[in-house]
C-alpha positions in Angstrom: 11.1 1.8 -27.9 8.2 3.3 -30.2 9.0 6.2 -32.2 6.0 8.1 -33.5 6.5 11.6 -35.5 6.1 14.7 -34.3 3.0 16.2 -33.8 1.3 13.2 -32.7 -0.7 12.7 -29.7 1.0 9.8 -28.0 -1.9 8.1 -25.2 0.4 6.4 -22.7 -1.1 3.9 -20.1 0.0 2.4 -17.0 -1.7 -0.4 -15.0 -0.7 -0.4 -10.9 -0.7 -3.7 -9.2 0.1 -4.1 -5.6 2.8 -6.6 -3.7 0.3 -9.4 -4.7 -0.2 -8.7 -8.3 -4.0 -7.2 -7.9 -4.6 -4.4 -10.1 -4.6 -1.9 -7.5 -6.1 1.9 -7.6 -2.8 4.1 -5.4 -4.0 7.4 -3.3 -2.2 9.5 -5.4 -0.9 9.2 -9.0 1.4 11.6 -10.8 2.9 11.5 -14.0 6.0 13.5 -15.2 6.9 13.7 -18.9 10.4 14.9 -19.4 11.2 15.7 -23.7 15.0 15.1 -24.8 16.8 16.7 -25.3 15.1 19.7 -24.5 14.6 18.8 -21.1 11.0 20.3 -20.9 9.4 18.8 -17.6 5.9 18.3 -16.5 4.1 16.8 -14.1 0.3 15.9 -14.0 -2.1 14.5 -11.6 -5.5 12.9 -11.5 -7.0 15.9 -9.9 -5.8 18.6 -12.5 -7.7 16.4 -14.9 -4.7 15.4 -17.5 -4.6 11.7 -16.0 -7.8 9.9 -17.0 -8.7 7.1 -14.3 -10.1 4.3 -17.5 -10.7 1.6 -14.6 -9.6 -0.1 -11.1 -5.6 1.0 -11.4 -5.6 1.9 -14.9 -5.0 5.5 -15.8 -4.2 7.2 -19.1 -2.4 10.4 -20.5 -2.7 12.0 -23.6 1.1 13.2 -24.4 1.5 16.1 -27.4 4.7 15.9 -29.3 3.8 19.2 -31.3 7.5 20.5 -31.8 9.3 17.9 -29.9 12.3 15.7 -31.5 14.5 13.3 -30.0 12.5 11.2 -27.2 10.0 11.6 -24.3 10.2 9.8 -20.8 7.4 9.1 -18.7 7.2 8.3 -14.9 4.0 7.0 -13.7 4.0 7.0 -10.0 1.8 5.7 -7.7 1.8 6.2 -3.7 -0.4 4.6 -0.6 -2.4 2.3 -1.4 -0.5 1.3 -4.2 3.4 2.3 -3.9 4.9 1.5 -7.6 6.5 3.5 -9.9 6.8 2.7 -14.0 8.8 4.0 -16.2 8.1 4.2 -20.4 10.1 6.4 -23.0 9.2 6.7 -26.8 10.9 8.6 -29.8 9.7 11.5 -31.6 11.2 12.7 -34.9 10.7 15.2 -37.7 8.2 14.4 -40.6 10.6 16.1 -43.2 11.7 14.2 -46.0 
């Protein structure tokens, strides 16, 4: 697991491939970011315009830990076309010395 510190803006990726292992766009993709332990949830779409599509089943995030500590799940899902669902985390911890 990556830690970066906080206040860092954390770009997080995920790549969707189908049953056959093409690199597949899905209908819909959502992402929902979850921050530990303070359990603040949110979910993003490509059409509320946090999700950036960067090619042909490759979409992007930009993730702000501004006053986060501890750790930060991510669950990219994908569904119709492409039915997957991917699963990173990374830690976030203070700058003080």
């Amino acid at each position: 697991m990556n830690t970066y510190y906080t206040g860092n803006l954390i770009v997080d990726t995920c790549t969707f491939t189908n049953e056959s292992g093409e690199v597949t766009d899905p209908t819909t993709v959502t992402l929902e970011f979850t921050f530990l332990p303070s359990l603040v949830s949110t979910t993003w779409t490509v059409t509320s315009g946090q999700i950036t599509k960067v090619s042909t089943g490759v979409y992007s995030a930009n993730i702000d830990t501004t006053g986060q500590e501890g750790s930060c799940q991510l669950v990219w899902t994908g569904t119709g076309a492409c039915q997957a669902v991917t699963v990173d985390t990374f830690g976030i911890q203070s700058t003080s010395v």
